[in-house]
C-alpha positions as CSV (number, residue, x, y, z in Angstrom):
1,X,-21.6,-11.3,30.9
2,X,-22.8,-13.3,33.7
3,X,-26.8,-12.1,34.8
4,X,-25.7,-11.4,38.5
5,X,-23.0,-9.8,37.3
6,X,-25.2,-7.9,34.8
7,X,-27.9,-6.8,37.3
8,X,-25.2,-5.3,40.3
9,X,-23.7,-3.8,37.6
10,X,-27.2,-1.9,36.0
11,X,-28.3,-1.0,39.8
12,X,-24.7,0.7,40.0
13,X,-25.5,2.9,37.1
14,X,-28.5,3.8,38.2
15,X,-27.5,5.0,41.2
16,X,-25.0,7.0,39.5
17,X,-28.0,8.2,37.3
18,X,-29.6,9.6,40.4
19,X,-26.8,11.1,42.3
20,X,-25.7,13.0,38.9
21,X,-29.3,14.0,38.6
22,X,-29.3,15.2,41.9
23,X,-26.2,17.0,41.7
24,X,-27.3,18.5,38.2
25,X,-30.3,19.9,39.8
26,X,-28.2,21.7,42.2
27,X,-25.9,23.3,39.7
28,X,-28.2,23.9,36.8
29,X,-30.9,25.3,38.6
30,X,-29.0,27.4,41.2
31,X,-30.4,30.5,40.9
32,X,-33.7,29.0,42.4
33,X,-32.2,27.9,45.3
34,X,-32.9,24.4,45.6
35,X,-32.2,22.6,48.4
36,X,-30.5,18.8,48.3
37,X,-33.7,17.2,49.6
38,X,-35.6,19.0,46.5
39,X,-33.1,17.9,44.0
40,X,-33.3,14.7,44.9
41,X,-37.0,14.4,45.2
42,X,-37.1,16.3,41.8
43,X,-34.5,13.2,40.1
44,X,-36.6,10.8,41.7
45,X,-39.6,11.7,40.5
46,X,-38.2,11.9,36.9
47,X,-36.5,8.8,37.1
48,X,-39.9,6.8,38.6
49,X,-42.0,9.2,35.8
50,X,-44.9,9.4,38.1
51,X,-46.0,12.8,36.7
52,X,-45.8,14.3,40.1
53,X,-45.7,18.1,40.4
54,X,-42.3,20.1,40.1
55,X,-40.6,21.4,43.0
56,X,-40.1,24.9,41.5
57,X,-40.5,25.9,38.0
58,X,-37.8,25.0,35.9
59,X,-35.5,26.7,33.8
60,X,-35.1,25.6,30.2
61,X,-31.6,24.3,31.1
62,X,-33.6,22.5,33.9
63,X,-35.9,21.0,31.9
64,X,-33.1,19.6,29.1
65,X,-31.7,18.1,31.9
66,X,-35.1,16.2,33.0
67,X,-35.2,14.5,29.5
68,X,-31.7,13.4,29.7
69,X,-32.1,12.0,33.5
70,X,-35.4,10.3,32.2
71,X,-33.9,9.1,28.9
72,X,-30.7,7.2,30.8
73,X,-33.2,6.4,34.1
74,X,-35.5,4.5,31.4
75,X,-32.6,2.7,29.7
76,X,-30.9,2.5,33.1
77,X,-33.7,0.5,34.6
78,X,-35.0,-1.5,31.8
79,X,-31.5,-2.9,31.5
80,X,-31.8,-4.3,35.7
81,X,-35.0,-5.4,35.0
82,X,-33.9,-7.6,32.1
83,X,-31.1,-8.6,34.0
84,X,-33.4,-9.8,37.2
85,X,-35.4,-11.5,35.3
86,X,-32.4,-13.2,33.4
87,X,-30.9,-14.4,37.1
88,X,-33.9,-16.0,37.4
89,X,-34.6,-18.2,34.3
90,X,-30.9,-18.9,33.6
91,X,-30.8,-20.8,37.3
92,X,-27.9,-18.7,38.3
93,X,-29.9,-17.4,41.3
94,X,-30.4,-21.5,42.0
95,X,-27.0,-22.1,41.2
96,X,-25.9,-19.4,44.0
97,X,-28.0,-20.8,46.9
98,X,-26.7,-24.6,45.8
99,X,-23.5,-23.1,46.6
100,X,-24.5,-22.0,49.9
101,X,-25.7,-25.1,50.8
102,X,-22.8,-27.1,49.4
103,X,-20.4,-25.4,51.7
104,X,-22.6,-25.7,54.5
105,X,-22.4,-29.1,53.8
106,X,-18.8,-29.3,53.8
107,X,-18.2,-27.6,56.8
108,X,-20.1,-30.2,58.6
109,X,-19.1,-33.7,56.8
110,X,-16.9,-35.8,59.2
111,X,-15.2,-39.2,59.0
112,X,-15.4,-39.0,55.4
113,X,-13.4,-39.5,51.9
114,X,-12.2,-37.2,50.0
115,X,-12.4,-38.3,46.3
116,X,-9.9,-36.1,43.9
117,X,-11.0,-36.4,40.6
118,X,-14.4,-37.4,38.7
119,X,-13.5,-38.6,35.6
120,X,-14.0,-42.5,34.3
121,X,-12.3,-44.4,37.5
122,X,-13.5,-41.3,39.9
123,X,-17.2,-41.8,39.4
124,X,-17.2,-45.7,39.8
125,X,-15.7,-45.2,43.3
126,X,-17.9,-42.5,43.8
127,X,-20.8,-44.7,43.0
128,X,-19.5,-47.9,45.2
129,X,-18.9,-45.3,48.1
130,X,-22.6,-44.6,48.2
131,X,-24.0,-47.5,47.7
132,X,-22.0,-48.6,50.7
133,X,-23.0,-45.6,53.0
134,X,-19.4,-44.1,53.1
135,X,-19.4,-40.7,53.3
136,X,-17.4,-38.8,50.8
137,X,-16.9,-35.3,48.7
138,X,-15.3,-35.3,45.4
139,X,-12.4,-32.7,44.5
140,X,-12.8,-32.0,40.7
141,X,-10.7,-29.7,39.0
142,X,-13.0,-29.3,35.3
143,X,-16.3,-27.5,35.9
144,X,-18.2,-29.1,33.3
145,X,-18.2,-31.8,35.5
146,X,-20.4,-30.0,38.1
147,X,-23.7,-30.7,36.3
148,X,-23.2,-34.7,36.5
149,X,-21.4,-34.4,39.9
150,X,-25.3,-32.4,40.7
151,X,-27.1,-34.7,39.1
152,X,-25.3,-37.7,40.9
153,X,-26.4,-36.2,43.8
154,X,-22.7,-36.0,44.7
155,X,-21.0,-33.2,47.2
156,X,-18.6,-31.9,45.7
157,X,-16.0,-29.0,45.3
158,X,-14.6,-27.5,42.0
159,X,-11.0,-26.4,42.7
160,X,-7.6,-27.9,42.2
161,X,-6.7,-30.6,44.5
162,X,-2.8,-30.3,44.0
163,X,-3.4,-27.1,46.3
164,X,-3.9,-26.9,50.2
165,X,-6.5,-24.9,49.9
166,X,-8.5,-26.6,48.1
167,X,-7.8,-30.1,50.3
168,X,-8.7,-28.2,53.3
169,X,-11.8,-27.1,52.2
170,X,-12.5,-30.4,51.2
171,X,-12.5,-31.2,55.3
172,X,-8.7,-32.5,55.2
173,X,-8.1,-32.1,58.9
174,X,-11.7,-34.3,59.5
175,X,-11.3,-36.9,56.9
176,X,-10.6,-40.4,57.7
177,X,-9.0,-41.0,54.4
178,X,-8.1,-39.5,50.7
179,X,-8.0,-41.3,47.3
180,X,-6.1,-39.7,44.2
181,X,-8.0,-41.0,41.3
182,X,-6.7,-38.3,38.0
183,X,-5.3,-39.7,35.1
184,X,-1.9,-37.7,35.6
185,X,0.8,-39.5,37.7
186,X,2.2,-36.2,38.4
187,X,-0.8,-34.4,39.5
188,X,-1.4,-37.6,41.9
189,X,2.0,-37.6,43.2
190,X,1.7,-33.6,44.1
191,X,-1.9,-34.2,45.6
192,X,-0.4,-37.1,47.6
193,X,2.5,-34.9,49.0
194,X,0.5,-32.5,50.1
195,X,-2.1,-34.1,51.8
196,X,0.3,-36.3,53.3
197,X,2.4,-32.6,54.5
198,X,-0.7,-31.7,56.0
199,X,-2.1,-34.7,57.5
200,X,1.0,-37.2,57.8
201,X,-0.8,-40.2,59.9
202,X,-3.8,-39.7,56.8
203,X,-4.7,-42.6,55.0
204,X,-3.8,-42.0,51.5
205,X,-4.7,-44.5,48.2
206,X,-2.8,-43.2,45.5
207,X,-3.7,-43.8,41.6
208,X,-0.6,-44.6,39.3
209,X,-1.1,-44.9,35.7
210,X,2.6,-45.9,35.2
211,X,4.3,-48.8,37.2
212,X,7.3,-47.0,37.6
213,X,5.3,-44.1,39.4
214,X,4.0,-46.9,42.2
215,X,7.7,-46.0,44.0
216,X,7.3,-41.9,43.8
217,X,4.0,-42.2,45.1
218,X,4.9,-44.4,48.0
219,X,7.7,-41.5,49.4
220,X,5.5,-38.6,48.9
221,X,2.8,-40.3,51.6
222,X,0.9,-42.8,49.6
223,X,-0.1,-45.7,51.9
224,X,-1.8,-47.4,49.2
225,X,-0.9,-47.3,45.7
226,X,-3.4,-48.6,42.7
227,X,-1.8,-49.3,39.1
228,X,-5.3,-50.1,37.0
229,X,-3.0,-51.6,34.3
230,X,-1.1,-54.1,36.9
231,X,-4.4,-54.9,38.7
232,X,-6.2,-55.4,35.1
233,X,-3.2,-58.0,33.7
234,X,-3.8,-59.4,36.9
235,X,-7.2,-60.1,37.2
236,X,-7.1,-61.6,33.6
237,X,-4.4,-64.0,33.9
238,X,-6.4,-65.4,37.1
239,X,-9.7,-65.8,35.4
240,X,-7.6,-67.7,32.8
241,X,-5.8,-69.7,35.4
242,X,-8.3,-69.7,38.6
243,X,-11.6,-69.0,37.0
244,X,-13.4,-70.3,39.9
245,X,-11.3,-68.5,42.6
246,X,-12.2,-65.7,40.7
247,X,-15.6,-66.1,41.3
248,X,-15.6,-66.9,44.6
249,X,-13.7,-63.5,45.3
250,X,-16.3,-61.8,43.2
251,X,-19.6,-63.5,44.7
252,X,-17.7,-62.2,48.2
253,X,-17.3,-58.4,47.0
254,X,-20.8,-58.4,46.3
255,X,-21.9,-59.2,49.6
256,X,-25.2,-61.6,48.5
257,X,-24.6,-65.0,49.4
258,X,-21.4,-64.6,51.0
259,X,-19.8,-61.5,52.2
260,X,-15.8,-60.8,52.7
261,X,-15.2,-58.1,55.4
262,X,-13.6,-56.8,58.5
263,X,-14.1,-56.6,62.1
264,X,-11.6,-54.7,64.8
265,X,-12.2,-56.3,68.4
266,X,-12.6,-53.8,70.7
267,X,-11.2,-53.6,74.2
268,X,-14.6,-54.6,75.9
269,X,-15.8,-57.0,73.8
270,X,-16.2,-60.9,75.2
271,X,-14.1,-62.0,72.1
272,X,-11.1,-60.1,73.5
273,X,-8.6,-62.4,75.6
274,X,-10.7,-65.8,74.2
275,X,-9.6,-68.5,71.4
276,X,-11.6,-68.5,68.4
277,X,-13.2,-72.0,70.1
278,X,-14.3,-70.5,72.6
279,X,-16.1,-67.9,71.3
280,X,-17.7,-70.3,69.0
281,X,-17.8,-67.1,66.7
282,X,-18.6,-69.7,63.8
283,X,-21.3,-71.4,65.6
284,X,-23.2,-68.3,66.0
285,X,-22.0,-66.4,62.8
286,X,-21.7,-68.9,60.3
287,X,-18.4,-67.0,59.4
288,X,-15.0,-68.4,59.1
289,X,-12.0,-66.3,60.4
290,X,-9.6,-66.6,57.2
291,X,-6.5,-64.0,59.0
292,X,-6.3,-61.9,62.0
293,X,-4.0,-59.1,62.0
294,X,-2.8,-58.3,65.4
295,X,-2.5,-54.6,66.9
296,X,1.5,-54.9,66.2
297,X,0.7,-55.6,62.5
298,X,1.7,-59.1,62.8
299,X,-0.7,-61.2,60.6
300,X,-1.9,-64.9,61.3
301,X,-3.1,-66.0,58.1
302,X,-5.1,-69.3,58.4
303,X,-5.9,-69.3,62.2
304,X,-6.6,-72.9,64.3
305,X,-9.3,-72.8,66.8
306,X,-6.8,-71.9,69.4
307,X,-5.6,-68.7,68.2
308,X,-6.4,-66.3,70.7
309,X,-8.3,-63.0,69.4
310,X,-7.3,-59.8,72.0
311,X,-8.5,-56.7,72.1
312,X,-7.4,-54.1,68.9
313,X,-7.2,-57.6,66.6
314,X,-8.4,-57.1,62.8
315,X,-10.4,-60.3,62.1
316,X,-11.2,-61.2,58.2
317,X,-14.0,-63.2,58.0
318,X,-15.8,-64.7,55.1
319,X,-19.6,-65.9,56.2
320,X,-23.2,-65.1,55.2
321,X,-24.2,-61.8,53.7
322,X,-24.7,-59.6,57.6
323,X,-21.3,-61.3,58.9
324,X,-20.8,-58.1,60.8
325,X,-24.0,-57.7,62.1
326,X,-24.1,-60.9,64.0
327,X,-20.8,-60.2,64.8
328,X,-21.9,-56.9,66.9
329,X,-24.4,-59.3,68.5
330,X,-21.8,-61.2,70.1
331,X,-19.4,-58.6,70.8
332,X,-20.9,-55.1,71.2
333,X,-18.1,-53.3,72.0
334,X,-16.1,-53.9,68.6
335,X,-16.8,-52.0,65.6
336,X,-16.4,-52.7,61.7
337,X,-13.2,-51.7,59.9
C-alpha cells in the first residue's frame, strides 16, 4: 500500500478510535452522568497519555475501557506516524507536488507539439524538439517511462493517447501540431482519427511501421505520414548512389555552415509584391531561394531572379547558418515557418 494512501487511511482510524471512545464513555459510564464535552475530553486525554486528571472517578468497566482506547490510540498513531514519515522519504509527497506543477504547466503551454509516445523514435524527436526551442509535451501511455521523461526534463502526461481525454489534456484545442510516434500501426491510426475528429484543420505526422498502413493513416487525418523502414531503404540507397548529395543535405539539417529552412512572407513585408532581384535577398543574405510555394499551394521549384515573391509565399532557402535571422532584418513583418 501506497504511503499517502497508508497515512489518510491510519488518521481515519484514529478518528474512529476517538469517536468510539467518546461514545463508550457515554454508555459505560452512564450512571455518572457524563456529559459529551467530558467524554471526549476524557478519550483525548487517554489517547494523548498526558496523565491529566480524570473527569469523574471511573468505574471498573470505565477503566477497562481506558486501556483498550489507549492500547488501539497507541497502535493507531504509531501506524500515521510511520506512515508520515514514509510519504516523506519515499518522494511520494515530491512526486504529488510535481504533479501539481506538471498540470499547471499544461494548462498554460501554447503553440506547441504534442508528442504520443516515448519510446526509441519518441525520445529522439523529443530531444531534436528541444534543442530547437519547439515547445512540446509527450503523451506516454507506460509509467515506467515517467522517471526518464523527469529526468529529461520533459513535460509530459501518462495516459492513453488513443483517448480524447487524454489528447485534450495534452492542450489539443492549443496545439499547433501532433506527431504519432508508437510502434503499433493501429494504435497510430486510432490516435490519428481522433485528433483529427477533434481538431480537423490540425496538423497531424503520423508514424507507420508497415507501408501498407501509409494509406489508412492518410483517411483517418494524417497530413504527414512517416514509414522509418521506407525512409531507411531510402537513405541508404542514396548514400550508395549520391554520397555527396547526402552530405550536403546533412551538413544543411545541422544548421553549422549552411542551414536549410523556411520563411513565410508576410503581408507587410518589403519582399511582398517584388522579384527576387529586386530584393537582392542574396546580396544581403548570402541565401539562395531553392522553391517558393505560393499561398494557393502552387510550388516554383528552381526560381529565376524574376520570380515575384507576394505576400503569404513559403520561400526555401539554403544560405549561411542565421538565414532567417538576416532574413527578419530585411523583411520584419514575415515570420519563420
Amino acid at each position: 500500500m501506497r504511503p499517502g494512501l497508508r497515512l489518510i487511511l491510519s488518521i481515519v482510524a484514529l478518528f474512529g478510535v476517538y469517536v468510539v471512545g467518546t461514545i463508550g464513555y457515554l454508555v459505560i459510564e452512564v450512571d455518572r452522568h457524563p456529559s459529551v464535552l467530558d467524554a471526549a475530553y476524557m478519550t483525548g486525554i487517554t489517547l494523548a497519555t498526558v496523565g491529566y486528571r480524570e473527569v469523574w472517578d471511573l468505574s471498573d468497566h470505565g477503566r477497562i475501557w481506558t486501556l483498550g482506547v489507549i492500547t488501539f490510540g497507541i497502535a493507531t498513531v504509531s501506524v500515521a506516524f510511520t506512515s508520515l514519515i514514509a510519504l516523506f522519504v519515499s518522494g511520494e509527497l515530491r512526486s504529488l507536488r510535481e504533479k501539481k506543477k506538471m498540470d499547471t504547466a499544461l494548462e498554460r503551454i501554447r503553440d506547441h507539439v504534442i508528442l504520443c509516445g516515448y519510446g526509441r523514435m519518441g525520445s529522439l524527436i523529443a530531444n531534436d524538439l528541444r534543442q530547437r526551442a519547439v515547445p512540446f509535451v509527450v503523451v506516454d501511455i507506460k509509467p515506467e517511462h515517467a522517471d526518464r521523461l523527469r529526468e529529461d526534463g520533459v513535460p509530459y502526461l501518462i495516459a492513453d493517447a488513443t483517448e480524447e481525454e487524454a489528447l485534450l489534456r495534452a492542450g489539443l484545442m492549443r496545439a499547433k501540431a501532433l506527431v504519432t510516434a508508437v510502434p503499433s500501426d493501429a494504435d497510430n491510426v486510432y490516435m490519428t482519427l481522433t485528433a483529427h475528429t477533434l481538431r480537423p484543420e490540425l496538423t497531424i505526422i503520423a508514424r507507420a511501421e508497415q507501408p501498407t498502413t501509409e494509406a489508412k493513416l492518410r483517411r483517418a487525418g494524417a497530413t504527414r505520414v512517416i514509414c522509418p523502414q521506407v525512409i531507411g531503404a531510402n537513405f541508404v540507397v542514396n548514400v550508395l548512389t549520391r554520397p555527396n548529395v547526402v552530405d550536403f543535405f546533412e551538413i544543411a539539417d545541422r544548421g553549422v555552415d549552411l542551414e536549410m529552412d523556411e520563411y513565410v512572407v508576410g503581408g507587410e513585408s518589403p519582399l511582398a509584391g517584388r522579384s527576387l532581384r529586386e530584393s537582392m535577398l542574396r546580396e544581403q543574405t548570402g541565401a539562395m531561394v531553392v522553391a517558393i510555394k505560393h499561398a494557393d499551394g502552387k510550388t516554383l521549384f528552381n526560381p529565376d531572379a524574376g520570380a515575384v515573391v507576394t505576400a503569404g509565399d513559403m520561400l526555401i532557402l539554403v544560405g549561411p547558418a542565421g538565414v532567417s535571422s538576416r532574413l527578419d532584418g530585411i523583411g520584419s513583418s514575415g515570420s519563420r515557418g
